[in-house]
MILUMTOR-755863 format. One record per residue (C-alpha): residue number from 1; residue in three letters; x, y, z. Coordinates in Angstrom, 3 decimals, m for minus. Example, Ala and Ser with C-alpha at 12.3 -4.5 7.8 and 13.67 -1.06 7.14 Angstrom:
{nr: 1 | rest: ala | x: 12.300 | y: m4.500 | z: 7.800}
{nr: 2 | rest: ser | x: 13.670 | y: m1.060 | z: 7.140}
//
This chain:
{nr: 1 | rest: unk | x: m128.214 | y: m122.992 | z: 147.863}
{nr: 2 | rest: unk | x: m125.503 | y: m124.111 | z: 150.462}
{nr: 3 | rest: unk | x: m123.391 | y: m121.467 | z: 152.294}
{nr: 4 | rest: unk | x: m120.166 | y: m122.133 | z: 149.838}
{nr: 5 | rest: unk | x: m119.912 | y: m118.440 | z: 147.880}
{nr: 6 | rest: unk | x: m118.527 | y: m118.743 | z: 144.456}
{nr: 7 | rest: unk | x: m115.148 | y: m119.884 | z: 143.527}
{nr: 8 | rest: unk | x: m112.135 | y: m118.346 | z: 143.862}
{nr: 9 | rest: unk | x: m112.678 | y: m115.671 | z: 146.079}
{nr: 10 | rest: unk | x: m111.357 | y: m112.360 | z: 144.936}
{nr: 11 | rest: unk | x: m111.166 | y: m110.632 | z: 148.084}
{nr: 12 | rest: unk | x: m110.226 | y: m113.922 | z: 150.004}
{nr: 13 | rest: unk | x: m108.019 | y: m115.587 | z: 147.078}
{nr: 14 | rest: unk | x: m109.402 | y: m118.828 | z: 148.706}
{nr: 15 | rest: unk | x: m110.482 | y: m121.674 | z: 146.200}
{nr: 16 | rest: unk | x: m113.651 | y: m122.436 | z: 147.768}
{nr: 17 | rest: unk | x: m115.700 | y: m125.307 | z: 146.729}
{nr: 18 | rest: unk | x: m118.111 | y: m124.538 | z: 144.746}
{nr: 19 | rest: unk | x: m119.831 | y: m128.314 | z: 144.330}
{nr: 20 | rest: unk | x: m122.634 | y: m127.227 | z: 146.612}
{nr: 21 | rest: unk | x: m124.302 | y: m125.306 | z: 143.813}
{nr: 22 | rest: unk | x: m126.575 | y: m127.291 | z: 141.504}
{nr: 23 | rest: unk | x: m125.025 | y: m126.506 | z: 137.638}
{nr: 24 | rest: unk | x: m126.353 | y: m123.346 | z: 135.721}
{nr: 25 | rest: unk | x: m129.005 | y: m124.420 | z: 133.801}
{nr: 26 | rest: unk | x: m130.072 | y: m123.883 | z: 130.093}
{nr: 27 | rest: unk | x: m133.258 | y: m122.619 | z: 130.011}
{nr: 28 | rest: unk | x: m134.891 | y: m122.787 | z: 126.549}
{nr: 29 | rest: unk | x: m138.625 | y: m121.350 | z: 126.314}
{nr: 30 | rest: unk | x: m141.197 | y: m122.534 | z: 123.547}
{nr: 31 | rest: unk | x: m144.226 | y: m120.561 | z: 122.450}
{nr: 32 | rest: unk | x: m146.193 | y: m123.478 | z: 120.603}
{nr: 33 | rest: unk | x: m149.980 | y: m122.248 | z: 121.214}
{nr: 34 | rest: unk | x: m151.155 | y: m118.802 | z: 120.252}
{nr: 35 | rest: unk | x: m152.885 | y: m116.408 | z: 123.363}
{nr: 36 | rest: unk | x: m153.775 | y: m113.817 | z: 120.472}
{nr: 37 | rest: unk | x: m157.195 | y: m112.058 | z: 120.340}
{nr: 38 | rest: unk | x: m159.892 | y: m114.572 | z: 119.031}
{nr: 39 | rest: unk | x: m163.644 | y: m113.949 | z: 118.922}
{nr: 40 | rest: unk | x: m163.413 | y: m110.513 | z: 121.121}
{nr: 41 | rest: unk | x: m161.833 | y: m112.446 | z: 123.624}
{nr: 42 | rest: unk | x: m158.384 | y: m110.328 | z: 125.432}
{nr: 43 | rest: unk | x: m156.407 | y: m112.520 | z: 126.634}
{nr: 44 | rest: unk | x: m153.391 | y: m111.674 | z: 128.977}
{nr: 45 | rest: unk | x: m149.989 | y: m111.421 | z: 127.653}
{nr: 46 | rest: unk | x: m147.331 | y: m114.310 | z: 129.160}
{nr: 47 | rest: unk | x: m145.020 | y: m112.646 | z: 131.560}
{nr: 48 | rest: unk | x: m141.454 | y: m113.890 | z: 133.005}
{nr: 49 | rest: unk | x: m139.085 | y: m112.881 | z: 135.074}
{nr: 50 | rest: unk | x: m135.790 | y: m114.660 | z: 135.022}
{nr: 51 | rest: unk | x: m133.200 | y: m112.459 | z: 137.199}
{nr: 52 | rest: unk | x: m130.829 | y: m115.719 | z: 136.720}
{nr: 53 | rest: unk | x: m129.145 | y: m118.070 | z: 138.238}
{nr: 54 | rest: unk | x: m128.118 | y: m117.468 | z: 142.169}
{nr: 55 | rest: unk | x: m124.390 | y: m115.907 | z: 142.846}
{nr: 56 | rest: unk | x: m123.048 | y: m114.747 | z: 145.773}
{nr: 57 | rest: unk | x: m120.297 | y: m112.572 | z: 144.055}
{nr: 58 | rest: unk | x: m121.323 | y: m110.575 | z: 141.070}
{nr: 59 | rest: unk | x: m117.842 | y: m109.587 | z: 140.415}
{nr: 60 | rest: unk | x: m116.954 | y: m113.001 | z: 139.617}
{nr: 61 | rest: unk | x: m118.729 | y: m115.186 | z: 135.928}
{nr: 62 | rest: unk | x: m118.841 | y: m118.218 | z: 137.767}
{nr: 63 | rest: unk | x: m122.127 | y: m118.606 | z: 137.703}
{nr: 64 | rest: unk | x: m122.806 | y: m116.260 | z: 134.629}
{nr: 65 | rest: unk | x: m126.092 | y: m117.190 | z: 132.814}
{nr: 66 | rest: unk | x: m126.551 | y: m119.208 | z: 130.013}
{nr: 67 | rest: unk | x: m128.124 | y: m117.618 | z: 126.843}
{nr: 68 | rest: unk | x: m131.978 | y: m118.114 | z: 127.146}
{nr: 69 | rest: unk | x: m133.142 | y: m119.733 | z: 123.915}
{nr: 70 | rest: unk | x: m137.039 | y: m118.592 | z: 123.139}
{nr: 71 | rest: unk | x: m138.584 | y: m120.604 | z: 120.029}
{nr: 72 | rest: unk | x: m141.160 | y: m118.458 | z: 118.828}
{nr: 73 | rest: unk | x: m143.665 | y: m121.764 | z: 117.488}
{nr: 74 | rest: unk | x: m146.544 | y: m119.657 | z: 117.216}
{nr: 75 | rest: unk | x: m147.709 | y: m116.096 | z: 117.536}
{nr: 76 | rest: unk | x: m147.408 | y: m114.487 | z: 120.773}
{nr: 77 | rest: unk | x: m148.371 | y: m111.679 | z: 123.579}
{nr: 78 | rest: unk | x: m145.744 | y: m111.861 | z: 125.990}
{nr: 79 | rest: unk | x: m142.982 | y: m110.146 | z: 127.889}
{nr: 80 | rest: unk | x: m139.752 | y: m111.673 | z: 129.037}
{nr: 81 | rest: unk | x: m137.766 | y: m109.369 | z: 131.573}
{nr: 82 | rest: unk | x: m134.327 | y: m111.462 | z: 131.542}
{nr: 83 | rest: unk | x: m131.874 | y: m108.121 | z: 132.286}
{nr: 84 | rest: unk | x: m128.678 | y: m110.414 | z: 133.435}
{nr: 85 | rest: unk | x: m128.921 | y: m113.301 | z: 130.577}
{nr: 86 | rest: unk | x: m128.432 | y: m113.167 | z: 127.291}
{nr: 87 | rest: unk | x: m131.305 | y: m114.179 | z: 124.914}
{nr: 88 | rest: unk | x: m131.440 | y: m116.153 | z: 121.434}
{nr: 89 | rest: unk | x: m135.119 | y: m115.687 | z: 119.583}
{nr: 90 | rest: unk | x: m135.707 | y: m118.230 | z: 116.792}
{nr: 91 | rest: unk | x: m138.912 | y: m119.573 | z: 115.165}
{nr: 92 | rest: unk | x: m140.860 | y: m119.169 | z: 112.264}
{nr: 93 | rest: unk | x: m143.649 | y: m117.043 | z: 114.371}
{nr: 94 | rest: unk | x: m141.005 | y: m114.590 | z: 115.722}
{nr: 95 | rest: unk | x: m142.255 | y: m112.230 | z: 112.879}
{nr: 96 | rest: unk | x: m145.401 | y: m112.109 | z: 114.943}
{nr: 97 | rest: unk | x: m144.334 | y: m111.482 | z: 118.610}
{nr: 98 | rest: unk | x: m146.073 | y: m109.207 | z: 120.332}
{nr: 99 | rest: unk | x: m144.697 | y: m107.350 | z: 123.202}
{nr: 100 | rest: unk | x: m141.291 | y: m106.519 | z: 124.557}
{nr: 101 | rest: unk | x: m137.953 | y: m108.594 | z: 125.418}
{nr: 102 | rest: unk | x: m134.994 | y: m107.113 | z: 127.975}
{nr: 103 | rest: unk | x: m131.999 | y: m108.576 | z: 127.479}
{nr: 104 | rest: unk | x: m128.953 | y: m108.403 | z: 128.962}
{nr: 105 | rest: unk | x: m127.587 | y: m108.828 | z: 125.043}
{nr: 106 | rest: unk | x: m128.886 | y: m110.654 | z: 122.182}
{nr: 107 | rest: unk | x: m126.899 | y: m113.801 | z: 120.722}
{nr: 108 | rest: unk | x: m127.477 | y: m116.669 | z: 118.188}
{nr: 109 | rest: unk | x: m126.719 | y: m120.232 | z: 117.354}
{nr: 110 | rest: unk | x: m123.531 | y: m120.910 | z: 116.277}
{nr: 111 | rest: unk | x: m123.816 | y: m122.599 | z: 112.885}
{nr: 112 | rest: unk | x: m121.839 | y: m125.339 | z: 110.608}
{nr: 113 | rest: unk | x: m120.584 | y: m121.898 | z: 108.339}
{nr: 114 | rest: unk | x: m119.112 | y: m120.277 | z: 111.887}
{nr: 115 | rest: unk | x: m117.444 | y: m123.836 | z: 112.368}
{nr: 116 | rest: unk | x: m116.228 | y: m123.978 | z: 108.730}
{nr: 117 | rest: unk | x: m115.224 | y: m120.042 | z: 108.635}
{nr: 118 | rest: unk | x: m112.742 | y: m120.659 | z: 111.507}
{nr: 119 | rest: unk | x: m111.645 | y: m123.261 | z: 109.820}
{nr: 120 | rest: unk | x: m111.054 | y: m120.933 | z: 106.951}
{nr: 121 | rest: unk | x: m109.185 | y: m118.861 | z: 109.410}
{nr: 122 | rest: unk | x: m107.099 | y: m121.535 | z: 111.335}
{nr: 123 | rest: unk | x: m107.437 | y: m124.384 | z: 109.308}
{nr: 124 | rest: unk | x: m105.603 | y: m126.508 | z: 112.399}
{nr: 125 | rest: unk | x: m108.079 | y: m125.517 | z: 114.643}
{nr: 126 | rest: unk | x: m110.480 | y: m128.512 | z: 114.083}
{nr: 127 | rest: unk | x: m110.766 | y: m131.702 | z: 112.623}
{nr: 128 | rest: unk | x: m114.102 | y: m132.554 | z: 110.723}
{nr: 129 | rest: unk | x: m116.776 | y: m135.287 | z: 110.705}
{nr: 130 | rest: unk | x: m119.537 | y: m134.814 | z: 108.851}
{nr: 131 | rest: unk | x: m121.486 | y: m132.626 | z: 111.347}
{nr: 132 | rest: unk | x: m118.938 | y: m132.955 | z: 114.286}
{nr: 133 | rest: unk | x: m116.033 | y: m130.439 | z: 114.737}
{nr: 134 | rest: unk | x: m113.275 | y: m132.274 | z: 117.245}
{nr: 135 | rest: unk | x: m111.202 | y: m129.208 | z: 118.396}
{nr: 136 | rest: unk | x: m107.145 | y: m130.522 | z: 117.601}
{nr: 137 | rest: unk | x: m105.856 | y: m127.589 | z: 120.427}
{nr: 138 | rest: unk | x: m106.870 | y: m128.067 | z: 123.909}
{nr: 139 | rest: unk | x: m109.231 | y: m125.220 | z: 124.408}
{nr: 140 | rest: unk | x: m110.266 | y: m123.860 | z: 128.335}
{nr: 141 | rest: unk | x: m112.736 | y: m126.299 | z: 130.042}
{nr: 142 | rest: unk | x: m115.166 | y: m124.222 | z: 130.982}
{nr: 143 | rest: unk | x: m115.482 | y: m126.756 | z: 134.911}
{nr: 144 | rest: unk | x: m113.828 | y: m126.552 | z: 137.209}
{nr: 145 | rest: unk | x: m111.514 | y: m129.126 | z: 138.704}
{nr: 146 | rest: unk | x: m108.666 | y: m129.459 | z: 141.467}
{nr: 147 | rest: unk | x: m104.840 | y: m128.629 | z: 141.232}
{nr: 148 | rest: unk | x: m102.733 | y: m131.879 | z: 141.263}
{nr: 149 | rest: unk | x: m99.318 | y: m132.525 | z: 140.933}
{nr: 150 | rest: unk | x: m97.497 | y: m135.265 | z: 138.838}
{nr: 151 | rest: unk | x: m94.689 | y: m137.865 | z: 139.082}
{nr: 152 | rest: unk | x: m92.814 | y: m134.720 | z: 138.415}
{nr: 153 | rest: unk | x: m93.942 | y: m131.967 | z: 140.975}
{nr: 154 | rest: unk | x: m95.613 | y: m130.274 | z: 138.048}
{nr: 155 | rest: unk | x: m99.266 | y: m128.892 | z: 139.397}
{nr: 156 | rest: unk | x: m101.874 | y: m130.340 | z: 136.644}
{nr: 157 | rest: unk | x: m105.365 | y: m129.216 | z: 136.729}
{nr: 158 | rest: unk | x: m107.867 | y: m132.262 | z: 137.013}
{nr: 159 | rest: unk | x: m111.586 | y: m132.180 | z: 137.113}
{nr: 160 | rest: unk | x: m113.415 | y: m135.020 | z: 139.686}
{nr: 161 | rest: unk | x: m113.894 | y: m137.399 | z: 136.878}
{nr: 162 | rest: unk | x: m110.740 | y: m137.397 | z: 135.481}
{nr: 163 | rest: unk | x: m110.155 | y: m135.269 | z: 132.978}
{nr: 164 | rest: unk | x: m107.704 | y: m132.793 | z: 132.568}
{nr: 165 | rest: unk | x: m109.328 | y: m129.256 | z: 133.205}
{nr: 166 | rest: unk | x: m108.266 | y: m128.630 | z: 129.528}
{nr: 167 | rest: unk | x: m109.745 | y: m130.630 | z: 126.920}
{nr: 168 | rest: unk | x: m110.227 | y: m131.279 | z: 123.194}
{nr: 169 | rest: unk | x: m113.131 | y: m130.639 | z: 122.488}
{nr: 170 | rest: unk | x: m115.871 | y: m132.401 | z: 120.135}
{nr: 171 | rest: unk | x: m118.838 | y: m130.219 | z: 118.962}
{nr: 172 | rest: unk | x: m121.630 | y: m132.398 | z: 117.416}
{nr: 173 | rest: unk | x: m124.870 | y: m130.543 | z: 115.167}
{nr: 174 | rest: unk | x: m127.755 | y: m131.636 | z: 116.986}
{nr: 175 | rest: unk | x: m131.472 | y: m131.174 | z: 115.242}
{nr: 176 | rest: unk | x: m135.143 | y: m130.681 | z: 116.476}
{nr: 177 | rest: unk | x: m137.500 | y: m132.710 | z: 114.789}
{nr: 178 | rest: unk | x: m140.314 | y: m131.054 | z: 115.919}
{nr: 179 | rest: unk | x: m139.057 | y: m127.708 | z: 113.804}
{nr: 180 | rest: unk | x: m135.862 | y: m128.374 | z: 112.548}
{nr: 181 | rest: unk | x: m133.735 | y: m125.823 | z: 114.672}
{nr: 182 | rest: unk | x: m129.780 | y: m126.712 | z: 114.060}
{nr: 183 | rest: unk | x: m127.529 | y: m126.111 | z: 117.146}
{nr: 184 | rest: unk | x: m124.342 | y: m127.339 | z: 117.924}
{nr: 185 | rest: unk | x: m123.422 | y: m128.782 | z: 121.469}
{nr: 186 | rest: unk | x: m120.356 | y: m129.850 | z: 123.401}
{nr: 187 | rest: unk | x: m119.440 | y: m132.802 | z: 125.122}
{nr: 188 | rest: unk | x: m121.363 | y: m131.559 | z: 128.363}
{nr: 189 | rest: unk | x: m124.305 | y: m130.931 | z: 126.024}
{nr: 190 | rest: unk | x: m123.706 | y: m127.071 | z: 125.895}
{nr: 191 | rest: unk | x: m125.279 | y: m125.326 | z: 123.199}
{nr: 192 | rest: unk | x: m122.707 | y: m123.466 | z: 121.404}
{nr: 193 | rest: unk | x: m123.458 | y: m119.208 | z: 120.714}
{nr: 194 | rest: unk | x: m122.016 | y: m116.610 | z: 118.714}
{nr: 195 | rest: unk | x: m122.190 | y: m112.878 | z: 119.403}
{nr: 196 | rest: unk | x: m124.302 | y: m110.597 | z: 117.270}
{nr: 197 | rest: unk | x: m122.473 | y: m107.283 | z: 116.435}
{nr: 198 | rest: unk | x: m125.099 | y: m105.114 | z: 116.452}
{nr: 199 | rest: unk | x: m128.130 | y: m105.711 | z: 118.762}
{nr: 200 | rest: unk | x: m131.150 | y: m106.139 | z: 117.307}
{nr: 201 | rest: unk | x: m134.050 | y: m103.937 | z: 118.511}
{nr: 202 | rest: unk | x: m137.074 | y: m105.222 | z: 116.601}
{nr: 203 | rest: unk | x: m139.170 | y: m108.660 | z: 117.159}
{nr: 204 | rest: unk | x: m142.645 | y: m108.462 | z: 115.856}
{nr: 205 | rest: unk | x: m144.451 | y: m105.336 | z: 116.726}
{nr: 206 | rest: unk | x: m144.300 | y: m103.460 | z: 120.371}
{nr: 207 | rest: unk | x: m146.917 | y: m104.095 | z: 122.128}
{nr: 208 | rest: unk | x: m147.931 | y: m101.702 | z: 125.112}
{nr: 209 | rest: unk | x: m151.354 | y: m103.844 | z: 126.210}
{nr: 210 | rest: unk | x: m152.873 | y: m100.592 | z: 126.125}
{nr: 211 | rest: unk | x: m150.764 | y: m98.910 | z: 128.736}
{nr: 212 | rest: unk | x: m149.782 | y: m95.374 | z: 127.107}
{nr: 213 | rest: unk | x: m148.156 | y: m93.529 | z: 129.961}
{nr: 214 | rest: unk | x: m146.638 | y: m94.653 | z: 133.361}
{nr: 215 | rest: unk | x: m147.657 | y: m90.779 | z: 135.171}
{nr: 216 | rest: unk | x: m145.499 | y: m91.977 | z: 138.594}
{nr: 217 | rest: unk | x: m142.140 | y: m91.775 | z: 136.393}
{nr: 218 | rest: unk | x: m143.086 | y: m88.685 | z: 133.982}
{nr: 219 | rest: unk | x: m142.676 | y: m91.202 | z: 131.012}
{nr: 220 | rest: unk | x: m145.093 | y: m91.596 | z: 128.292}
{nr: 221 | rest: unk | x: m144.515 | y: m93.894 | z: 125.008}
{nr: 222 | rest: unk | x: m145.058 | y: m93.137 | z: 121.986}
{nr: 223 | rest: unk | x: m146.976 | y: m94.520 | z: 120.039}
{nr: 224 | rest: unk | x: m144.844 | y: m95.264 | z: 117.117}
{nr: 225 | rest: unk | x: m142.100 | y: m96.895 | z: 119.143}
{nr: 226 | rest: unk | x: m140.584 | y: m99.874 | z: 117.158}
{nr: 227 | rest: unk | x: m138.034 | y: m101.178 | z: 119.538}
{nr: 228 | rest: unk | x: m138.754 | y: m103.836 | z: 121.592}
{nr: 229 | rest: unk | x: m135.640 | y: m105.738 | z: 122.132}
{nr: 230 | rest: unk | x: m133.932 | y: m104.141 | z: 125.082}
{nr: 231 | rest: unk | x: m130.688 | y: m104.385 | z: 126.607}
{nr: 232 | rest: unk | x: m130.433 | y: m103.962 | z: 130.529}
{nr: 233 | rest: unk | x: m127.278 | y: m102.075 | z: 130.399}
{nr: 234 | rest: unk | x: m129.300 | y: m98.845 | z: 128.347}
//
């Protein structure tokens, strides 16, 4: 972290340069061994905190978080506290989770049916290649570049490398081997999402780790709570 706040300013209205911030990363977390009971054993739910990538202006998305993607490989005790990112949970063990997400919302993988469905709806909106999608309209590039001006006075935005600061894009279905998750990425290797219209509230089973009342804050769960998918803004 360099002194640069996030750009543009809007207090300031100055562009200021935001190249002294490393990129916002895509965090993608993968369960693959089990810390479930065995043999009388109690083993300590995984815990993390992500409050998200560093901003200096809040008011601005910037520097909004990615989407954490959590792979459920195997069964689970854990709790992720993520309140300002939005979370994706796949896996074949999510069934199994134990323990409690908060989110700031929940979202999924955008899929070849999403592609073909706005196709459906637009059908000049891509052009197809087996499992590529090359956008045909230039769509917002989502860096940021500097204002020039051509031949012609007329102000043309232009990112470092070259490229015009809006783009046609080419989406390309990428696969795991390991477990044959499908997502779709972007030229930058973006993952692509798609919003869930109504939030999901159940993973697996709440899980309390034996805590059944917090007596500082008057609060005491119950013991048939279901939810365990929360969203920060409730």
């Amino acid at each position: 972290m360099l002194r640069y706040p996030d750009s543009p300013d809007p207090y300031t209205k100055l562009n200021i340069d935001i190249r002294s911030l490393n990129s916002v990363r895509q965090i993608i977390i993968c369960f693959n061994k089990s810390n479930f009971d065995t043999a009388g054993k109690e083993y300590r739910p995984v815990i993390i905190f992500y409050d998200g990538p560093e901003r200096y202006n809040t008011l601005t998305t910037v520097r909004d978080s990615k989407p954490i993607i959590v792979n459920f490989n195997a069964p689970i005790r854990a709790i992720l506290y993520a309140p300002n990112s939005p979370v994706v949970i796949l896996g074949d063990a999510k069934d199994s989770f134990r323990g409690f997400i908060v989110a700031k919302k929940y979202m999924r993988l955008k899929t070849t049916a999403d592609f073909e469905a706005e196709l459906q709806d637009d059908p000049g909106k891509y052009t197809r290649d087996g499992d590529s999608f090359q956008s045909t309209k230039a769509v917002s590039n989502p860096y940021y570049g500097k204002n020039h001006t051509d031949k012609d006075g007329k102000v043309i935005k232009i990112r470092d490398n070259g490229e015009p600061e809006t783009i046609k894009w080419l989406y390309t279905k990428i696969v795991n081997p390991a477990n044959g998750i499908e997502m779709y990425v972007d030229d930058y290797g973006n993952v692509q999402y798609m919003a869930l219209p109504n939030a999901p509230t159940k993973c697996g089973t709440f899980d309390n780790f034996g805590r059944t009342d917090f007596t500082s804050h008057g609060y005491h769960i119950d013991d048939s709570s279901a939810k365990n998918l929360l969203l920060s803004g409730n």
